[in-house]
LUMSE-160667 format. One line per 2 residues: for each residue x, y, z of N, C-alpha, C. Coordinates in steps of 0.02 Angstrom, whole numbers. Last residue first. Layout:
<rs>
X:Y:Z:X:Y:Z:X:Y:Z  ...
</rs>
This chain:
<rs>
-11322:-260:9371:-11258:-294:9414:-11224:-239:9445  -11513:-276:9442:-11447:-231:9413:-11380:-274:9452
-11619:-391:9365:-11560:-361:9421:-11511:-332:9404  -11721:-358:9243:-11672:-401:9264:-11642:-363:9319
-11894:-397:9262:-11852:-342:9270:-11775:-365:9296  -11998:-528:9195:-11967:-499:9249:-11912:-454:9235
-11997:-590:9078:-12026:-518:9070:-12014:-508:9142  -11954:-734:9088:-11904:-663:9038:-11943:-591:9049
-12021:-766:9160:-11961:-748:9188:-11921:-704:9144  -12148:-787:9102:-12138:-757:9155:-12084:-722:9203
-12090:-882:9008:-12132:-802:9003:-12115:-752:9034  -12081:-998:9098:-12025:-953:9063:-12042:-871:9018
-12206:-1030:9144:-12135:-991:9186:-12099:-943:9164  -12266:-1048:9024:-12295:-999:9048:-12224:-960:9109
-12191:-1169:8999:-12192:-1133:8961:-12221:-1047:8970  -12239:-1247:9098:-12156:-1245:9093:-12159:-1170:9040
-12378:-1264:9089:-12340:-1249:9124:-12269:-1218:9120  -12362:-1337:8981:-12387:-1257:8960:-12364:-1236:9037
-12315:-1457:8997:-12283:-1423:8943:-12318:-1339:8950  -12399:-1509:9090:-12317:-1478:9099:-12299:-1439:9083
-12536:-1528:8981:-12521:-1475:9073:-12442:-1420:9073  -12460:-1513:8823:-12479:-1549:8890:-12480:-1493:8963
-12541:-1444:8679:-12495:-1445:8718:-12513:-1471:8809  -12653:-1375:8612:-12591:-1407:8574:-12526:-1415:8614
-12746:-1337:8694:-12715:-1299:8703:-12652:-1312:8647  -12879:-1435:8677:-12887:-1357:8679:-12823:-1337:8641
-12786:-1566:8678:-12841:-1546:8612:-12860:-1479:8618  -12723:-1564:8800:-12687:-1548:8747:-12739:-1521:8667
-12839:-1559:8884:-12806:-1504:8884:-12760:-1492:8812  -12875:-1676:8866:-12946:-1625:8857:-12882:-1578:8835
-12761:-1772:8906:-12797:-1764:8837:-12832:-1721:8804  -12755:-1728:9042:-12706:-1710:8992:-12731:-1703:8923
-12873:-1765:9083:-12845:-1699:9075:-12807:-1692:9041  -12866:-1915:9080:-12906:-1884:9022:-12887:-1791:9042
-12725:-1928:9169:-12744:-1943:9089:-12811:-1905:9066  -12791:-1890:9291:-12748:-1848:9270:-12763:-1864:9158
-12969:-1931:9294:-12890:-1950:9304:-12864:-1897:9292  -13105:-1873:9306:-13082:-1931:9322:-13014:-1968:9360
-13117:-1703:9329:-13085:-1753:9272:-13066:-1794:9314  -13132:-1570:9392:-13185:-1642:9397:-13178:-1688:9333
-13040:-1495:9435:-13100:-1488:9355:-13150:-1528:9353  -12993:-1558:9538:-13018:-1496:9552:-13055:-1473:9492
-12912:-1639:9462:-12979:-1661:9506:-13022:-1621:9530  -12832:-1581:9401:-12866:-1612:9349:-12926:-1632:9411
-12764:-1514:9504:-12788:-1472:9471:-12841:-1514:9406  -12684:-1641:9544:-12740:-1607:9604:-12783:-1530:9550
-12597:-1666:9460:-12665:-1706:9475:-12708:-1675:9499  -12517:-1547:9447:-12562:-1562:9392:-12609:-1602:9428
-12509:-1473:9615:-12489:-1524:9570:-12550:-1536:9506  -12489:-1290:9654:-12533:-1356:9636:-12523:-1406:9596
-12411:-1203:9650:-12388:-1242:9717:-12432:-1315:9694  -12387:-1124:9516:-12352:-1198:9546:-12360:-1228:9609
-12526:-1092:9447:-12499:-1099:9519:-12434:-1134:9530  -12575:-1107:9310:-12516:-1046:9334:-12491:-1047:9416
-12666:-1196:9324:-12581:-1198:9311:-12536:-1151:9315  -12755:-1119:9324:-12724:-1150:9403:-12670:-1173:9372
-12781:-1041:9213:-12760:-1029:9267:-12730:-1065:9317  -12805:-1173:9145:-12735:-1126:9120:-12701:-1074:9189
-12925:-1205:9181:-12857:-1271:9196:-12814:-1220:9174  -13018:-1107:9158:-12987:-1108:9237:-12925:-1164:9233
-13024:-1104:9038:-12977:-1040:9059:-12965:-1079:9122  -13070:-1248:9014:-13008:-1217:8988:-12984:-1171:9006
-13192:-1226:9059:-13167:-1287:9101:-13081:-1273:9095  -13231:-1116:8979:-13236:-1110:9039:-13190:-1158:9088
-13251:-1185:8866:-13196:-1129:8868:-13198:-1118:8944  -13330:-1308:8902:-13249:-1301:8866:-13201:-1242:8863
-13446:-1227:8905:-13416:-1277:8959:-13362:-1295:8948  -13478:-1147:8773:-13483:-1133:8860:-13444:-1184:8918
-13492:-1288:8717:-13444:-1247:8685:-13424:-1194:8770  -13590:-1350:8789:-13543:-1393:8760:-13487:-1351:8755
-13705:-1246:8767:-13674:-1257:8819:-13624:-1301:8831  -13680:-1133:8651:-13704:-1207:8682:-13651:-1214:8743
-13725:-954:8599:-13659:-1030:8608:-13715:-1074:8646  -13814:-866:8574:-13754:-863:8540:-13695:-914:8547
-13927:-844:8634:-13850:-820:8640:-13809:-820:8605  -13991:-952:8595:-14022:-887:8586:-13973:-819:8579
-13907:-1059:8653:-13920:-1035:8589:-13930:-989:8530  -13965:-1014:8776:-13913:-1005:8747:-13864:-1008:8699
-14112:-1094:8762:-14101:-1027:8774:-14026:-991:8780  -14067:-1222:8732:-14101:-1177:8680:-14106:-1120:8686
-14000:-1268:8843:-13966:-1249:8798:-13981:-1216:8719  -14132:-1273:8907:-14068:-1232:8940:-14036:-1206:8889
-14202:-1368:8864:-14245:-1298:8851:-14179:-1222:8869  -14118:-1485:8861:-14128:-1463:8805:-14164:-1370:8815
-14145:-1486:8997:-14069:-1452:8995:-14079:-1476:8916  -14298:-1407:9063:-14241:-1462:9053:-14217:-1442:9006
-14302:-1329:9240:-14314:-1343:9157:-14282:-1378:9136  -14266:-1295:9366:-14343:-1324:9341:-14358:-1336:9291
-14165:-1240:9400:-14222:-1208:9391:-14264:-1218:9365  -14083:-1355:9431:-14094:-1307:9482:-14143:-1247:9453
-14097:-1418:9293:-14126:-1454:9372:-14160:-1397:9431  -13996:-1362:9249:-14070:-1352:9213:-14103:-1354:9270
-13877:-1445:9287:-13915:-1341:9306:-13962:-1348:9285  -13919:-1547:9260:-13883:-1536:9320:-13922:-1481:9323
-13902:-1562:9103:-13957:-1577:9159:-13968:-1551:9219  -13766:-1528:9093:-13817:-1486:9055:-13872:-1500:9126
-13674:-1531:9230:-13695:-1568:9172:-13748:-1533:9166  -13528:-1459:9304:-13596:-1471:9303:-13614:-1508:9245
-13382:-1549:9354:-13404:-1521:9310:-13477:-1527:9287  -13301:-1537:9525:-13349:-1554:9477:-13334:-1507:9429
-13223:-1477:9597:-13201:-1554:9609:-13269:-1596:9565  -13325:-1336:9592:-13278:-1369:9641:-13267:-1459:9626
-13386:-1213:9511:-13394:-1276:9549:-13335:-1293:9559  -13379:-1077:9473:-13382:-1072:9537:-13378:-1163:9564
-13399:-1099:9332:-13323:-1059:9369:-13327:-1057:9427  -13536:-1138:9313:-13452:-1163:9294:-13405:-1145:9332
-13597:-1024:9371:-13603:-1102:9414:-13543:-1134:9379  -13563:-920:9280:-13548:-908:9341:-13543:-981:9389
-13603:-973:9153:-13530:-958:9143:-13534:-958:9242  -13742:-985:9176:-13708:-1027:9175:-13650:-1034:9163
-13764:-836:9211:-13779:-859:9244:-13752:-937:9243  -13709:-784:9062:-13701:-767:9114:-13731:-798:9178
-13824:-861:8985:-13754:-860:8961:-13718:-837:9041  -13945:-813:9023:-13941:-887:9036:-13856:-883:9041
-13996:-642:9085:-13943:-684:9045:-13931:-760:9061  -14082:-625:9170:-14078:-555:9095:-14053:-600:9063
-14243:-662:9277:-14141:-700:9270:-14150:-647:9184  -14382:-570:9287:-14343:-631:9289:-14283:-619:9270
-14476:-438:9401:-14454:-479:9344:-14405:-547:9355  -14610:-425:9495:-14549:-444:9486:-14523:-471:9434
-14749:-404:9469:-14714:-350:9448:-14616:-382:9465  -14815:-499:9541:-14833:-495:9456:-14790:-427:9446
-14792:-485:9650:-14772:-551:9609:-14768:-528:9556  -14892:-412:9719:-14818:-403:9701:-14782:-431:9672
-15007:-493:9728:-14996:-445:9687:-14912:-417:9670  -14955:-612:9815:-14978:-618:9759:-14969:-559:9706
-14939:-537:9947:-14901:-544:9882:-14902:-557:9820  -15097:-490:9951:-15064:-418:9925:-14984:-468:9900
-15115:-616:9989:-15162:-612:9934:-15125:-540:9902  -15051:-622:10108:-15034:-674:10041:-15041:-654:9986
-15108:-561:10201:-15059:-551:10179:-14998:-578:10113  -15262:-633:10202:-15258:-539:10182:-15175:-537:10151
-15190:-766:10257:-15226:-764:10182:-15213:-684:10161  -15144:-694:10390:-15089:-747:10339:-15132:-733:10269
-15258:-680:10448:-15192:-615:10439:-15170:-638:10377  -15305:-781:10454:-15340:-728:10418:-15288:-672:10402
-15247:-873:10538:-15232:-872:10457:-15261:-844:10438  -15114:-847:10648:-15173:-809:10615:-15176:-815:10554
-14985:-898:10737:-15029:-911:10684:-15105:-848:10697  -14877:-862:10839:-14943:-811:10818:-14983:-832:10746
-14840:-992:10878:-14856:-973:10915:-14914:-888:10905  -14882:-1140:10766:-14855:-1060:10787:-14875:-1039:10818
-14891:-1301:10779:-14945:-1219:10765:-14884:-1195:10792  -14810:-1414:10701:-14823:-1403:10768:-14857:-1318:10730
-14743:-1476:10579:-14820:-1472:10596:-14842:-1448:10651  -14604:-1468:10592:-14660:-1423:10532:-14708:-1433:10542
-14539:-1524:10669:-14560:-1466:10685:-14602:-1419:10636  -14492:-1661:10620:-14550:-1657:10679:-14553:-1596:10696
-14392:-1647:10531:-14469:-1656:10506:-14508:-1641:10565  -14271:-1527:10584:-14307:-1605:10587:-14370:-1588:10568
-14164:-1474:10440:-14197:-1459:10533:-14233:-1526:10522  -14032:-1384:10354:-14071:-1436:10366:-14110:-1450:10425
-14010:-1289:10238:-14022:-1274:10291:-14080:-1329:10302  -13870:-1218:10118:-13925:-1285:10126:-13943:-1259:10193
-13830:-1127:9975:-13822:-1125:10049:-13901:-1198:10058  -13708:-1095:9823:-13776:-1121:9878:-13774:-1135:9938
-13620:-1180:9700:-13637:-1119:9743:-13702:-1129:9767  -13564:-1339:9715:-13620:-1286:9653:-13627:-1230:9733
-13495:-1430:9801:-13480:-1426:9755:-13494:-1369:9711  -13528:-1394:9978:-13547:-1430:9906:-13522:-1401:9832
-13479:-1341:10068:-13494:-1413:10075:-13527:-1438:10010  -13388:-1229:10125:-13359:-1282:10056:-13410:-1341:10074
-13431:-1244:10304:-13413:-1223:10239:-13387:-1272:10190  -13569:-1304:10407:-13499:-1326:10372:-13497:-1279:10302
-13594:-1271:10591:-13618:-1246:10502:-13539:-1277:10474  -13729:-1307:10698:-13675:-1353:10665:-13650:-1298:10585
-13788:-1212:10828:-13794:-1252:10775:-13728:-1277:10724  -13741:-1115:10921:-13717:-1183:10938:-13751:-1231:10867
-13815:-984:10926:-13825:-1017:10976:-13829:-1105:10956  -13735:-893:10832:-13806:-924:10805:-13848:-980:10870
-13642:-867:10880:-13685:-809:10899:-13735:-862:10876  -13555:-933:10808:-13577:-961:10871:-13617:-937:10916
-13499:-862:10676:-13572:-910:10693:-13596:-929:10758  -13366:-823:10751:-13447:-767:10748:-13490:-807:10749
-13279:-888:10683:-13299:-911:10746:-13364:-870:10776  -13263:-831:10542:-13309:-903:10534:-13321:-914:10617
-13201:-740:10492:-13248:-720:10558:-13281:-801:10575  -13119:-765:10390:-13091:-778:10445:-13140:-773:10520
-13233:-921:10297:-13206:-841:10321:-13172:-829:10394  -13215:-1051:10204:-13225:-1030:10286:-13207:-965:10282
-13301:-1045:10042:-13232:-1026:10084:-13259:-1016:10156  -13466:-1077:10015:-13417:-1017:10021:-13349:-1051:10055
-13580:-1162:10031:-13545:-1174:9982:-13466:-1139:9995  -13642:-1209:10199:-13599:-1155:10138:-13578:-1181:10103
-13781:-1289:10310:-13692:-1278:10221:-13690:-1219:10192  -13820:-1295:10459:-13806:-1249:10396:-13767:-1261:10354
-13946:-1386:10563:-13876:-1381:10540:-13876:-1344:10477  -14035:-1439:10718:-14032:-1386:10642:-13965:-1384:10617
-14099:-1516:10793:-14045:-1559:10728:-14034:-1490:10669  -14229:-1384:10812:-14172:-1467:10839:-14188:-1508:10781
-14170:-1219:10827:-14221:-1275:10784:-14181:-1326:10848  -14234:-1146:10974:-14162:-1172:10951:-14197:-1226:10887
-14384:-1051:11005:-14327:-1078:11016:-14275:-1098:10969  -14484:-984:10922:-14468:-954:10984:-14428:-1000:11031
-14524:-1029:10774:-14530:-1064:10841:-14524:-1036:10916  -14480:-897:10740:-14536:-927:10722:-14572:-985:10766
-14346:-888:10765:-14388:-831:10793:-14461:-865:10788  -14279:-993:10686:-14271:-1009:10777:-14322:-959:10821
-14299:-943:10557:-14338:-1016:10610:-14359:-1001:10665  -14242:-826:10582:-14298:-817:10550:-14340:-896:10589
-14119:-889:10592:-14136:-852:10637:-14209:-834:10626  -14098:-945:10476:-14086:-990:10520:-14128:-945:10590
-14096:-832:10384:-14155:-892:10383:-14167:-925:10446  -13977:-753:10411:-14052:-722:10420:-14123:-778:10432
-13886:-847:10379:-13888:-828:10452:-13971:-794:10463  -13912:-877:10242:-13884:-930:10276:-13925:-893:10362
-13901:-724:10166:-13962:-789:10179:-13974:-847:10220  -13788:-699:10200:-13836:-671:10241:-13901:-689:10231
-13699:-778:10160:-13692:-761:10231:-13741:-745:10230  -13743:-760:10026:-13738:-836:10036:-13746:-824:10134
-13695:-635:9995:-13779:-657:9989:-13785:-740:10043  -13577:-618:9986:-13584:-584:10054:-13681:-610:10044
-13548:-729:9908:-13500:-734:9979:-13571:-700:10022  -13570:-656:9807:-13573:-723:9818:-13594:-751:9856
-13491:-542:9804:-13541:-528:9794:-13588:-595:9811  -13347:-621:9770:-13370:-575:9836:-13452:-563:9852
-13381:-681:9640:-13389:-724:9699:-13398:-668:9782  -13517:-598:9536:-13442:-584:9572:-13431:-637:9648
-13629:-661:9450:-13627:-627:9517:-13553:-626:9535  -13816:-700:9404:-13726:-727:9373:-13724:-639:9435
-13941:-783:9473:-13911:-732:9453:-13846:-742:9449  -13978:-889:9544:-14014:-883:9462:-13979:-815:9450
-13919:-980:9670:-13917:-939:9641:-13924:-939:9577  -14007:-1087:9795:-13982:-1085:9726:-13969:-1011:9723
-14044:-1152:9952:-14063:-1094:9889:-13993:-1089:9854  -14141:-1280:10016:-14095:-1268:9969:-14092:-1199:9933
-14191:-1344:10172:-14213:-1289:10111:-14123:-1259:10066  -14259:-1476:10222:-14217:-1482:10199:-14250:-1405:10157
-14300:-1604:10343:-14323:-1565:10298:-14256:-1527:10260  -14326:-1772:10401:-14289:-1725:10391:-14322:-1678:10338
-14363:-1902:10397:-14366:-1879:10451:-14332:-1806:10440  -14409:-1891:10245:-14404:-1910:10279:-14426:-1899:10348
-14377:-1737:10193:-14368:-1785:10178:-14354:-1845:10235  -14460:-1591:10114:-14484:-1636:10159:-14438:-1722:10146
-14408:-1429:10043:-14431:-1520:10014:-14426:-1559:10079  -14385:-1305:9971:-14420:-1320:10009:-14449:-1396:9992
-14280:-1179:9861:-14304:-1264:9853:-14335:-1270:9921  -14273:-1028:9798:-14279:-1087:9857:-14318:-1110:9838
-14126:-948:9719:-14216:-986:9708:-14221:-1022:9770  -14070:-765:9697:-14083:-857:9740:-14145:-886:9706
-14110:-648:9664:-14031:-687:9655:-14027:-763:9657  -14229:-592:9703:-14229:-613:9636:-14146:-650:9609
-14264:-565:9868:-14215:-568:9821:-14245:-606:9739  -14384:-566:9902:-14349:-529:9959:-14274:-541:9905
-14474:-582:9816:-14516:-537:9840:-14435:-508:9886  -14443:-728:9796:-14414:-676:9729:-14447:-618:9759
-14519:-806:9861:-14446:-791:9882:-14422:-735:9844  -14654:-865:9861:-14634:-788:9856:-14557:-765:9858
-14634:-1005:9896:-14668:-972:9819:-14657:-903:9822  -14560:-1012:10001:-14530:-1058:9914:-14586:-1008:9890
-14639:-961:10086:-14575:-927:10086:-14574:-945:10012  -14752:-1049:10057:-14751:-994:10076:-14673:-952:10060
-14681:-1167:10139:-14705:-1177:10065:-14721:-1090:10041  -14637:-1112:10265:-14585:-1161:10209:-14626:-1136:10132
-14770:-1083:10308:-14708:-1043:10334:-14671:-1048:10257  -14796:-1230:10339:-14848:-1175:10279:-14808:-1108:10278
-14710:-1286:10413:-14727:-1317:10360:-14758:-1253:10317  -14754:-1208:10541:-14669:-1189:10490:-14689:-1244:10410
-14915:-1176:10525:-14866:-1196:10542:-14801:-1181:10501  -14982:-1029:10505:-15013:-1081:10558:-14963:-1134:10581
-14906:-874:10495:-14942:-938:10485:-14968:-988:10523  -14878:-751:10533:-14941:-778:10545:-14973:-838:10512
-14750:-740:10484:-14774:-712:10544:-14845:-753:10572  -14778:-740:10347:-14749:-798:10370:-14762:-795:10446
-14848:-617:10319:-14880:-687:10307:-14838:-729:10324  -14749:-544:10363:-14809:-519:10400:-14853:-587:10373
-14654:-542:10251:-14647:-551:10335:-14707:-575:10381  -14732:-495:10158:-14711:-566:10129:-14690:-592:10212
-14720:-361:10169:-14791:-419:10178:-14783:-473:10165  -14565:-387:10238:-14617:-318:10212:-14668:-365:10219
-14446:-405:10300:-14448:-424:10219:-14536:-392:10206  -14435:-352:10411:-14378:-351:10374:-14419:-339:10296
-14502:-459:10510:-14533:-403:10485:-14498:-356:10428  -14427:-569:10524:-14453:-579:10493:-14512:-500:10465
-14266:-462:10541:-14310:-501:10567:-14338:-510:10518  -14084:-438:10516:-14140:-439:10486:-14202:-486:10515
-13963:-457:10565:-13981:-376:10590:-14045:-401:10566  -13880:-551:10548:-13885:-553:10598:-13957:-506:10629
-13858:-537:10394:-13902:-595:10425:-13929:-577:10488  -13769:-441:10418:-13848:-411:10377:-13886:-466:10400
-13649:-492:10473:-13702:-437:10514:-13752:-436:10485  -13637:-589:10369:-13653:-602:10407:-13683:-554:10451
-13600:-484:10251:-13638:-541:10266:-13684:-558:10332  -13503:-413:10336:-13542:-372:10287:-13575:-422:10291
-13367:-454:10364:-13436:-505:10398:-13500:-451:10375  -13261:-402:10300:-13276:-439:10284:-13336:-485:10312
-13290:-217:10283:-13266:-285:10339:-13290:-338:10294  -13251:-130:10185:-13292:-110:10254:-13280:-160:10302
-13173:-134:10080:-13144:-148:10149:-13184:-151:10177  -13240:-104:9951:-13213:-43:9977:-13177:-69:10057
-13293:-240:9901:-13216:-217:9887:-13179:-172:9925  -13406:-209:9932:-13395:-268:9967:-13317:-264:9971
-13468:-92:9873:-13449:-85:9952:-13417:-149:9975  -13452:-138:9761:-13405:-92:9770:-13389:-94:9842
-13542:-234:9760:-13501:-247:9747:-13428:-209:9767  -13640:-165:9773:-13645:-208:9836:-13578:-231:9821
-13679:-97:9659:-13654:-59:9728:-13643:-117:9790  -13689:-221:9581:-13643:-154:9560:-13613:-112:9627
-13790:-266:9599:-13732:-278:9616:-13688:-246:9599  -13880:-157:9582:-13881:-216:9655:-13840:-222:9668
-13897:-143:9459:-13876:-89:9499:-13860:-106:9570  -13944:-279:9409:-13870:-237:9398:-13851:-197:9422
-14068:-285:9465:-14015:-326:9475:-13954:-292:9471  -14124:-87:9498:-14122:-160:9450:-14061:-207:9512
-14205:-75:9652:-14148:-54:9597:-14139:-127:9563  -14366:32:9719:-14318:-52:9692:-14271:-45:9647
-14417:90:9893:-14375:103:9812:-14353:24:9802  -14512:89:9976:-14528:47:9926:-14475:30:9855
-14447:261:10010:-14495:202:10051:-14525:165:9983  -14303:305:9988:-14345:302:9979:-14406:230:9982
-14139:273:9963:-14188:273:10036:-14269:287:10026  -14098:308:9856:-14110:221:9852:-14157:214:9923
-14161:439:9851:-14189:385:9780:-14171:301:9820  -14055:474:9917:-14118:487:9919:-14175:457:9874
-13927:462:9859:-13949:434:9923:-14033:433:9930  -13970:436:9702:-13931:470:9733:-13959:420:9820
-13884:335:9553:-13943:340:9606:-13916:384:9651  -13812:235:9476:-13852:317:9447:-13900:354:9487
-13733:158:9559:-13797:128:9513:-13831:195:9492  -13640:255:9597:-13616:181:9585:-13670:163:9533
-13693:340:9679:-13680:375:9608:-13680:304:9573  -13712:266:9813:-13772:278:9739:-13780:295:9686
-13580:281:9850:-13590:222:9825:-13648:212:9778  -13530:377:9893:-13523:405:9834:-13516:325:9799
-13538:375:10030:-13581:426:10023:-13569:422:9931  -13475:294:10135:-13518:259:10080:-13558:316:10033
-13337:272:10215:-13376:319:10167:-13399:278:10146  -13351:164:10363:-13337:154:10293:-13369:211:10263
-13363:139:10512:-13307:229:10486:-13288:197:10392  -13452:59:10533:-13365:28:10530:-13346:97:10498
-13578:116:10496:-13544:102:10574:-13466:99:10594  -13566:111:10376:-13549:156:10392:-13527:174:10449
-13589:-30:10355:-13526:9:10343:-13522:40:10365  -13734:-48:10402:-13682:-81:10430:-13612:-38:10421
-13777:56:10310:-13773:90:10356:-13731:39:10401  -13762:-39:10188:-13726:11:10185:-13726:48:10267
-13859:-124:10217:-13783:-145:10209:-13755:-85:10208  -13981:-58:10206:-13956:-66:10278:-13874:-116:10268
-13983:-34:10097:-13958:17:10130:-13950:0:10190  -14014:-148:10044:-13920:-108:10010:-13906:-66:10071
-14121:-203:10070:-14065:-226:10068:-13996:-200:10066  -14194:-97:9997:-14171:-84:10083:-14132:-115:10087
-14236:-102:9871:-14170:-67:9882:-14145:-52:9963  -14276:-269:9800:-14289:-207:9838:-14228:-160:9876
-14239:-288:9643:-14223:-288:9710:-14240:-243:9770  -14281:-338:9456:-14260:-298:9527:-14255:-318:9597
-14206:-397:9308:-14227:-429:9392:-14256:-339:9436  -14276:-364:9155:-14218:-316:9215:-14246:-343:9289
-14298:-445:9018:-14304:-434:9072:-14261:-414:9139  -14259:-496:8877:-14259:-424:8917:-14290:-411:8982
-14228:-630:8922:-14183:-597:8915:-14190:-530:8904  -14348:-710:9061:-14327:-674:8994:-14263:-629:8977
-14378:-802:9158:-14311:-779:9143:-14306:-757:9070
</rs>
């Protein structure tokens, strides 16, 4: 994760989001201008567009209406042949265990947004993917769906049945399509289930050692050995600052701890806050203004009671909110509350008598 470093992405991802749209009567024809690209440049066989140009157009199309299961169809639409030689070695592994480990080390071959975790627990397994890219929650949303649904299906193709005990988390909001999952043939999925943006995908230990049905590990090694090479041309995360402003503002009924995020990419949360440093702030300072715009915002809600907005920061009590808040703001919840109304009401447009 160098800071001049420009992620890329392979650019099919976009386009087969985009031809989803287009199905739904969405113009998409003046979405490549979006990233400086014409149609023909992003369709092009192998084309890769920076991170930024990624989201940039995935962004627009996510805004432009096309539908909100944009996500989820792309999950739905993508086999393990999808993802190129990185397909073609999971295809032919010997077991979902070597499948797992395999996927975790090349993952940045089918996105550079996510990290996957791959960990054995118990009677249970367990694949965690993270987001290492800072990202518009829409933009969020529509990765989180279509990693979630593509994987799960990616299993169930691998085995050539239903996992068993398979179950899915979203981090995301239930969406209104949320009854669609049932296309997934009956697995368990819970939204909002954790606190830090991310999707979990849990199955039973007793299916990672069973052979595949097209294991070939000669295929598998030949197809490894060309990711390997591709490896060495993906770049890393541009901005620490941006990427930990995004897990702030996205947690839930928490407040991450230095350690915490470091965690999720393997470094420790002195090496974190040295690289934002580098930036230009700490993560102390980062985590205060951040913890501060969003308590100003949700106070702007009235439907939400102060408590329920100090728990939603992941403050203990109401009391130490108040305290955090008055030391930012020189002034209590209420009090800025009350104070923001009345703003609000003098700059409303008076009624004609």
């Amino acid at each position: 994760m160098r800071k001049s470093a420009l992620p890329t992405v392979p650019a099919r991802y976009l386009v087969w989001a985009m031809q989803l749209a287009e199905a739904r009567a969405t113009d998409c024809s003046a979405l490549p201008a979006v990233g400086g690209l014409t149609r023909a440049q992003l369709e092009a066989p192998d084309a890769m567009v920076s991170q930024r140009q990624f989201d940039a157009m995935l962004h627009r199309l996510v805004l432009s209406g096309a539908h909100s299961e944009l996500g989820f169809e792309l999950g739905m639409q993508l086999n393990l042949s999808s993802h190129d030689l990185l397909g073609y070695a999971l295809l032919s592994s010997t077991t979902l265990d070597v499948c797992l480990r395999l996927t975790q080390r090349y993952y940045r071959l089918i996105t550079p947004s996510f990290r996957l975790q791959y960990q054995r627990l118990g009677e249970e397994a367990e694949l965690l993917f993270t987001p290492v890219q800072p990202m518009m929650p829409e933009t969020l949303y529509f990765h989180e769906e279509a990693i979630a649904v593509a994987t799960y299906r990616h299993l169930c193709s691998l085995l050539q049945r239903p996992l068993a005990r398979g179950r899915i988390f979203l981090s995301m909001p239930q969406p209104r399509h949320a009854a669609r999952y049932r296309e997934l043939g009956g697995v368990p999925v819970q939204f909002q289930a954790s606190a830090l943006p991310g999707v979990r995908i849990v199955l039973a230990a007793s299916e990672l050692d069973l052979r595949l049905p097209l294991a070939n590990e000669r295929a598998r090694a030949t197809a490894e050995h060309h990711c390997r090479q591709l490896m060495q041309h993906v770049k890393q995360q541009s901005s620490w600052k941006d990427w930990v402003a995004m897990m702030l503002n996205a947690a839930v009924d928490c407040q991450p701890k230095l350690d915490e995020l470091a965690g999720l990419l393997n470094i420790a949360g002195r090496t974190l806050d040295r690289y934002l440093r580098k930036e230009g702030t700490t993560f102390r300072v980062l985590a205060l203004e951040i913890r501060n715009r969003r308590a100003q915002a949700l106070l702007g809600d009235d439907s939400l009671p102060v408590s329920q907005i100090a728990y939603r920061l992941g403050y203990t009590d109401v009391a130490n909110f108040g305290h955090a808040f008055r030391a930012m703001n020189g002034c209590s919840p209420s009090d800025y509350r009350r104070a923001r109304a009345a703003l609000k009401e003098c700059a409303a447009p008076s009624s004609p008598s």
